[in-house]
N, C-alpha and C positions, 0 to 999 in steps of 0.2 A: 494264342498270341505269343506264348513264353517260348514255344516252338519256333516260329517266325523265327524274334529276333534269335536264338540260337543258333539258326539254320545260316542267317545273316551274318552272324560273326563268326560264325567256321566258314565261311564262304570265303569274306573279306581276310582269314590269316592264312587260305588256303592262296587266295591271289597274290598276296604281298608276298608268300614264301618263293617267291620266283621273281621279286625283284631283287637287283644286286648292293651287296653294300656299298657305304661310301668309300670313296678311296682313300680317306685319311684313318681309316679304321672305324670300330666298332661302334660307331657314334651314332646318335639317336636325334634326330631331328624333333621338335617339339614346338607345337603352331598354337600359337594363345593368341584369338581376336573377340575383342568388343566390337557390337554392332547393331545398327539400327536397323529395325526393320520395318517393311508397310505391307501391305495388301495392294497389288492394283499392275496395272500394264508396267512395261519399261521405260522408266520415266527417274530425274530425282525428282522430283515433288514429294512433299510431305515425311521425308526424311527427318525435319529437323523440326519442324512445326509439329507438337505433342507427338513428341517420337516414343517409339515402345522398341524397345532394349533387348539384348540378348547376349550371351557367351557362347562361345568354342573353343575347342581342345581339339589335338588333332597331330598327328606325325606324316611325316613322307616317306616313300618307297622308292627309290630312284631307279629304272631301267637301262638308261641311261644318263650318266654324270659328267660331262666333258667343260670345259676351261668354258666355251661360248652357249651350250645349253643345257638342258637337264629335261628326259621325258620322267615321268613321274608319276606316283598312284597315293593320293592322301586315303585317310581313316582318319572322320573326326566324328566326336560326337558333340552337341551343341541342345544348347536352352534358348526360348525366348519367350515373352511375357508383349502381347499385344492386350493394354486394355481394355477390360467392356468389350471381346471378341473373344479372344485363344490364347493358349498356352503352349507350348510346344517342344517335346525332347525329342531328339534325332540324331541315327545314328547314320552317316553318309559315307560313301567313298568315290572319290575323282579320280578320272584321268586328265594327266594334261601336261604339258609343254610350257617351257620358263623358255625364253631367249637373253642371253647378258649381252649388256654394250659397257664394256665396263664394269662397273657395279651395279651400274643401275638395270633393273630387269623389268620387262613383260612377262604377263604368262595367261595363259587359257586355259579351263579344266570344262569335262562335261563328265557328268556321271548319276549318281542315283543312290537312293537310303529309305531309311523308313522312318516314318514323322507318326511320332504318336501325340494327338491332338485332345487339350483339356478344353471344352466350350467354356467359354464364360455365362451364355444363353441354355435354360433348357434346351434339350431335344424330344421329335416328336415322329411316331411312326405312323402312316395312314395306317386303320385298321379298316375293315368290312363299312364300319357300322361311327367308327370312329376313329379316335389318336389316345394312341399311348405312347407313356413317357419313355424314352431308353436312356441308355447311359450317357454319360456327357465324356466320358473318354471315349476316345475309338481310334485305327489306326489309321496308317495311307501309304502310297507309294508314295517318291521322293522326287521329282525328276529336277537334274541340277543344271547351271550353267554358268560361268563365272567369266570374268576379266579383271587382272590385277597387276598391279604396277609397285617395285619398289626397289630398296636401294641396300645393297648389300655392304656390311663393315667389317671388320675380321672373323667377331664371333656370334656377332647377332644378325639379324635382318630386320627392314622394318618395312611394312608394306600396306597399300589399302587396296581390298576389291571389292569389287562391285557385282553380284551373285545373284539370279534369278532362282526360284524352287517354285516348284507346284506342288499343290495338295490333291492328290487322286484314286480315285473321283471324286470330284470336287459332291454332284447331283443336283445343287439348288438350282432351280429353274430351269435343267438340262442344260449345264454349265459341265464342261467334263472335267476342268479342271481350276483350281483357284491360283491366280498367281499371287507369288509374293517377291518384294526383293527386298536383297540386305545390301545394306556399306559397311565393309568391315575396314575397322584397324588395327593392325597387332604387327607380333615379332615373332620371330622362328628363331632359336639357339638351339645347340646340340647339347646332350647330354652321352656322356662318355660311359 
């Protein structure tokens, strides 16, 4: 597993080394969002009704940076805490496309990460004859998908999206995969 994610994050600094910098100089984008998240299709339902929680960290790579859009590649890594189910660290990276009107902005990301997953339940492996217990961490593929909206000010941004991931394989019941969504809120500043 320690292989994995190393393999992952020489991957991810090997991609970003080919994106350009910003054109104001040597500045660092820097993405902090708070968010809730749920289990379950694409929907809000149950966001806010015993909600379970989460953080992210995260920076952008711009490909392209121009006055009306910006293509783009984030690295973030994130926590969430679903209770009486999971637990969850993850380290992701997006592609995706801002459009500005203004300040105010859309944008779309789709990409993929690794979700390493703490059970709150035992785990259990069919044996021959019987079940034995396994470990309650284990890891997954990532697969991501977002849409976000927000309003840009001179040195901050402030924005929310709205972010589907799966957990895969999922395997309960011949399920391939588990969805999950998040609503996030946060802000992006640069650090110099």
């Amino acid at each position: 597993m320690k292989k994995l994610i190393s393999l992952c994050i020489v991957f991810l600094v090997m991609l970003s080394s080919f994106a350009q910098e910003s054109p104001k100089g040597r500045q660092i984008p820097i993405t902090i969002t708070l968010f809730s998240e749920s289990v379950g299709v694409p929907n809000f339902k149950n966001f806010f009704k015993d909600p379970s929680f989460g953080i992210r960290v995260g920076t952008e790579f711009y490909y392209a940076n121009k006055p009306g859009h910006q293509t783009l590649q984030t690295v973030n890594l994130g926590y969430y805490y679903h209770k009486d189910f999971q637990s969850g660290v993850y380290i992701s990276s997006e592609f995706g496309y801002r459009k500005f009107i203004g300040n105010v902005f859309l944008d779309g990301t789709i990409g993929g990460g690794y979700l390493l997953v703490t059970s709150a339940q035992p785990r259990y492996e069919s044996r021959v004859t019987d079940f034995e217990k396994i470990s309650n961490t284990f890891g997954r593929f990532m697969p991501t998908l977002g849409l976000g909206a927000g309003y840009r000010f001179n040195a901050v941004t402030f924005f929310s999206r709205y972010e589907m991931f799966g957990e895969v394989p999922f395997g309960f019941k011949g399920l391939p995969a588990l969805p999950h969504k998040t609503l996030h809120f946060g802000t992006r500043f640069n650090l110099k």
